[in-house]
N, C-alpha and C positions, 0 to 999 in steps of 0.2 A: 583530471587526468592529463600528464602532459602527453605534446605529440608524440614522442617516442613508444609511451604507454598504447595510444593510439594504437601506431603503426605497429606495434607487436601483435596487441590483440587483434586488429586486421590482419595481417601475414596467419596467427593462429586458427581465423575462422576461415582464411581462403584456403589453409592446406588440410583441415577438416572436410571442406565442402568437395576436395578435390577427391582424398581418403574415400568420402563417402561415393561419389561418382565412380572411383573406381571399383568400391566394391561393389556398388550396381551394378556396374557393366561385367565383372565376372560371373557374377548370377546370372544374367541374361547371358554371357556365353556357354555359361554352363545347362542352363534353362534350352537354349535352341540345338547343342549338340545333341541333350539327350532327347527331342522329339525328335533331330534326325535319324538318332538311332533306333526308334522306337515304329519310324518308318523304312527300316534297314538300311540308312545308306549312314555303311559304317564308318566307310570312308571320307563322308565329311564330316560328320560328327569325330572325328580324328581331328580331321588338319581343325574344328574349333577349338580345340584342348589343347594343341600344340601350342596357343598362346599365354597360357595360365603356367604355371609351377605345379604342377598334376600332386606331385609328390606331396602337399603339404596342406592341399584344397579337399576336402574330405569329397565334396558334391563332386567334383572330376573324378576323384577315386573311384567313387561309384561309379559313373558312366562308362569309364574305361574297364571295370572292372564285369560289368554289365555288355560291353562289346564283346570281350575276349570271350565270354562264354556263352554269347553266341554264334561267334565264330571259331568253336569248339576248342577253343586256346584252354581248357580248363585248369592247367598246371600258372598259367600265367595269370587266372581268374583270380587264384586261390591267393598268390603271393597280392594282389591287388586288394583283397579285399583282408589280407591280415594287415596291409598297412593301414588301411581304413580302421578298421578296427583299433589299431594305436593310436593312430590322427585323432579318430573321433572314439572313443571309449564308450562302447553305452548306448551308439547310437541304434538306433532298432533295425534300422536299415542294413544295419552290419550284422547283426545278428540273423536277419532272414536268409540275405545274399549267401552268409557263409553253407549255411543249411542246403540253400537252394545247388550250391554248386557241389554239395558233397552228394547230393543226391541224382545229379549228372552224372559224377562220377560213378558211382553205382547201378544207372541206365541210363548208360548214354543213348540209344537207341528209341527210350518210349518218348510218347508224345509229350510236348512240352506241361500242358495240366496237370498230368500225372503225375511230372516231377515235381509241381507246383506244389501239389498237396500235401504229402507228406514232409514236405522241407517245412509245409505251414506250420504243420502238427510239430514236427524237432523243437521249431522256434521256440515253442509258447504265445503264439501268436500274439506277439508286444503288441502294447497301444503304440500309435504313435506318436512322435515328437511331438512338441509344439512349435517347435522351427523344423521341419522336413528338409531331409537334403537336395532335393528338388522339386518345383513347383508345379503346378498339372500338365501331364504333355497330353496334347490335344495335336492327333494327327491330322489333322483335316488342314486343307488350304485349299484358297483358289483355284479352279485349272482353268488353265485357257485355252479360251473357247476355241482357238485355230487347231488345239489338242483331241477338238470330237473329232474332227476328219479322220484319226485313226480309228475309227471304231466302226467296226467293218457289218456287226452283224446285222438283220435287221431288228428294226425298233430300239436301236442300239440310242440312237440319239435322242428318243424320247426318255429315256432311263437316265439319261444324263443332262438333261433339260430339267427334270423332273426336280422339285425344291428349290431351284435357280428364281424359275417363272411362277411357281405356281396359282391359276387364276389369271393369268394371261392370252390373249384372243390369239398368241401362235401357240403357247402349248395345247390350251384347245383343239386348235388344228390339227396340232399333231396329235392328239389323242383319237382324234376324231378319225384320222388318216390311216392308224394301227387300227381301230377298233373294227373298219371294213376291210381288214388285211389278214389272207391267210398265212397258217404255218409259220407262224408265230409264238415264240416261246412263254408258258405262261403266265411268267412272271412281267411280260410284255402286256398281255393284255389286262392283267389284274390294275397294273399301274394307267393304260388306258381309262378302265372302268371308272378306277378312283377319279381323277383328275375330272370325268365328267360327268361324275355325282357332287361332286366339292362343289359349295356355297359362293365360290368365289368366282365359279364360269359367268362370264358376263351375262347379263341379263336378259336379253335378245337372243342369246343360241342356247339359252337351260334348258329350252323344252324338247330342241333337238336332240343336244346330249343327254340328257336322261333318254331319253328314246331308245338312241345309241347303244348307253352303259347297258340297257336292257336287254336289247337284244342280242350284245356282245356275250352278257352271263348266259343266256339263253345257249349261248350256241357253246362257250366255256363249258358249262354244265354239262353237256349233249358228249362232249367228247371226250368230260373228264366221269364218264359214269358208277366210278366208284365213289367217288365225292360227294359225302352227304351235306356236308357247307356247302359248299357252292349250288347242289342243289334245290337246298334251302333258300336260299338268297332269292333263286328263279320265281318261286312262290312269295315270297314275304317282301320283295319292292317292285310287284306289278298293281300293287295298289300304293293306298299315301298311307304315310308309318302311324294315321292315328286308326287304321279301319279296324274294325271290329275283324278276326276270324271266321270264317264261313268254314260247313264241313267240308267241302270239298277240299279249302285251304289247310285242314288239319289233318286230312289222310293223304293230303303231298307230302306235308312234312313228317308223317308219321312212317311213311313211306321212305323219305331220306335219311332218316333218321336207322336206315338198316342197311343201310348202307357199309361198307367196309370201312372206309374211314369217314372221320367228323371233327375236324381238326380247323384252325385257323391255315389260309394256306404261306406260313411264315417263308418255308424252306425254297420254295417256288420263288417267291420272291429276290430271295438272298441269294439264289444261285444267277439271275438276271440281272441283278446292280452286280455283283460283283464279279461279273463277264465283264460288263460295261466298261468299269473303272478299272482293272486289270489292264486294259487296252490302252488307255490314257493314262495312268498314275498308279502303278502297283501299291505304290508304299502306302497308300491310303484306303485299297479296294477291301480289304475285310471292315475297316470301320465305316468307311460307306454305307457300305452294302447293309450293313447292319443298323445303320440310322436309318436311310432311305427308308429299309423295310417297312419299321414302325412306323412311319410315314404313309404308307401305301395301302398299310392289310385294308379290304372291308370287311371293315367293323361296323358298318349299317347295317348289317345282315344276323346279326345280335341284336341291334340296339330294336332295329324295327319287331324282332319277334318277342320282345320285352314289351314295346310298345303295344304291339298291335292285341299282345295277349290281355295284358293289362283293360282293353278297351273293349273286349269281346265280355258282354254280359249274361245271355241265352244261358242258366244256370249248367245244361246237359256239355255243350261247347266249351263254357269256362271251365268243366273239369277236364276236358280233355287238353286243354289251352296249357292247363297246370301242369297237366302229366307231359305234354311236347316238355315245356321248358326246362321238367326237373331231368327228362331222360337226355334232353341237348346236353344240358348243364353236365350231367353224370357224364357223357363220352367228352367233354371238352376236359373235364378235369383228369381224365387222364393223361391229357400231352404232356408234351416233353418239355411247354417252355412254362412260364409263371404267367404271361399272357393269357396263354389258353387255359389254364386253371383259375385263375383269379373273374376270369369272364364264367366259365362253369359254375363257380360258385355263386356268382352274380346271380345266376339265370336259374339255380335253384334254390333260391333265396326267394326271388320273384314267384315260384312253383308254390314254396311254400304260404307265402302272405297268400296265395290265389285260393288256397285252401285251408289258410285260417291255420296252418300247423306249424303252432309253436316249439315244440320239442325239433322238428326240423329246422327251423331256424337257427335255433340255438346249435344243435349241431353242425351246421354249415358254419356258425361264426367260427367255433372252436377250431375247425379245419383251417379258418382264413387263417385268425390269429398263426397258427404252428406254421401256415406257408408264410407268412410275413416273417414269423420269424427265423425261418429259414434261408431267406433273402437276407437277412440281415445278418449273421450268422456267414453265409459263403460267400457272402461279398466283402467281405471283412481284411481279405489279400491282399486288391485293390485301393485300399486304402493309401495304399503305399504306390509310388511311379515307378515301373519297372521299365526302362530304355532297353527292353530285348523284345526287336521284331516279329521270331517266330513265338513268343507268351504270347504277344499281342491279338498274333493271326489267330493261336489255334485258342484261347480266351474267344475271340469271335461267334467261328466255328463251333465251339462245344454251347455258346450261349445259345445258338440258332437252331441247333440238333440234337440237344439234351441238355436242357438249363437247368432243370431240377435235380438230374441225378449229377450232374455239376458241381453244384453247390451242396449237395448232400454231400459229396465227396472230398470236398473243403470246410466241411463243417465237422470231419469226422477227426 
């Protein structure tokens, strides 16, 4: 090869590699406009687009085309997503968008889901690509720490400490500090509790904090007296998760179990992170709020009455053991979210082995199977990255407050 031959083929591969760098880098700007905008700030997610050729970039098309409509431009949505549509022919993305904004058009007024659904159902609900026009947006990001100072309420900064530290000898503290603190919201104290039942409180102050977590539920419980969980919890980790049931222990809970509600306390939760982060980082506080949560429930308060039943052998007890769990199980599984159903069936699954009945079993699996696959089934939207703030928020919100008839409602 002479040098000329060389120097072509070099010049060839450096204006390749340059090609290629730049089209990285408009996927990354088109990749961070649309999380900007997915955390509403529609205005920077603007001025990132402003550097690209919109008109010709199918991924920008969407995100601009995904701003205007929600910031109710929907005449200017429509013409955005027909050029999409030409640019990109076929693409699923285009297909959904367009649905989604004719169904704007026709209520502009309802909640963002509602529109969501039916535009699903228009679509034909495409698979999608195998090159997607944008990459996962994931709202979440760093805050900084000098940003808790805004968060005025109390126990505000433990909620926001909270997943940062956790298992740390100051979040301790501070768990420790809410847990002997009144008038207290109680998505405040729940997160307390957690933090000082978790395995990772250091070793020397676990026997304080559990003490603590105890008497905190204790006194939680006392003032949340409709609350059959939590007053369950009171009875089922004042002993160790492997203790056999005592009757005493099983007409508390048979007792709380008549309770008005019996429910995991999801919502409590969600509404205290998502105070929190509101204060310091709006554009993130519904996805917050909604990780932390899962984070925080107690869920020892299942696990131990699974455990503790399982260990109770006194033949007249173990049946009553079986009946707590199958009647826990039957009120969890009527919540609202696939959490609380998916743990009901657990606990009457457990009900069933305790008493040897298989025909329940078996019916409990069939229930799981049709909830699973109705998770799979209304999640099936989401497949796709939608860069519009308020889907985002109220996607959240309906997840927290009715997840199941949710997804029924996108599955239909």
């Amino acid at each position: 090869m002479s040098l000329l031959e060389i120097g072509v083929l070099m010049t060839a591969v450096a204006l390749a590699v340059m090609l290629l760098a730049n089209g990285a880098n408009k996927v990354g700007l088109v990749n961070r406009a649309a999380t900007m905008a997915a955390r509403g700030e529609t205005a920077e997610a603007r001025h990132l687009l402003e550097r690209l050729v919109t008109s010709s970039n199918p991924s920008a098309l969407f995100v601009l085309a995904c701003i205007e409509l929600e910031e109710h431009r929907v005449e200017s949505a429509s013409r955005l997503a027909q050029r999409l549509a030409s640019v990109s022919p076929g693409a699923p993305e285009a297909v959904v968008l367009a649905r989604l904004i004719e169904e704007r058009k026709r209520a502009p007024d309802d909640r963002w889901t509602d529109v969501a659904a039916p535009a699903w159902s228009a679509s034909g609900r495409p698979t999608p690509a195998a090159k997607p026009l944008l990459g996962t947006i994931d709202s979440h990001r760093p805050i900084n720490r000098a940003a808790f100072a805004r968060a005025q309420r109390p126990g505000d900064r433990l909620l926001l400490e909270f997943g940062n530290q956790e298992g740390s000898s100051d979040l301790t503290e501070a768990a420790l500090a809410e847990a002997n603190a009144t008038e207290r919201p109680l998505g405040v104290h729940l997160v307390a509790m957690h933090v000082l039942v978790d395995e990772a409180v250091p070793q020397e102050k676990r026997l304080l904090a559990r003490g603590a977590a105890h008497d905190l539920l204790t006194r939680v419980a006392r003032s949340h007296p409709e609350d059959g969980y939590l007053s369950s919890g009171v009875v089922l980790l004042r002993s160790d998760a492997q203790a056999p049931l005592t009757g005493p222990d099983l007409a508390s809970l048979e007792e709380a179990l008549k309770r008005k509600t019996f429910a995991l306390p999801i919502r409590a939760l969600y509404d205290a992170f998502e105070a929190a982060y509101e204060q310091v980082d709006p554009g993130q506080a519904q996805s917050r709020a909604f990780f932390e949560t899962t984070g925080a429930l107690p869920l020892e308060i299942h696990l131990a009455l699974s455990r503790r039943a399982a260990a109770t052998t006194d033949p007249a007890l173990r049946d009553r053991a079986a009946a707590v769990l199958t009647a826990a199980g039957s009120r969890l599984e009527t919540g609202a979210t696939f959490l609380d159903r998916m743990i009901g069936l657990s606990l009457q699954t457990k009900g069933a082995e305790l008493r040897g009945d298989v025909s329940a079993m078996a019916a409990v699996g069939k229930r799981r199977a049709h909830l699973s696959d109705l998770m799979s089934k209304g999640s099936a939207f989401w497949q796709y990255q939608w860069p519009i703030a308020s889907l985002w928020r109220d996607h959240f919100v309906r997840n927290i407050t009715d997840e199941v008839g949710y997804h029924e409602l996108m599955s239909r």
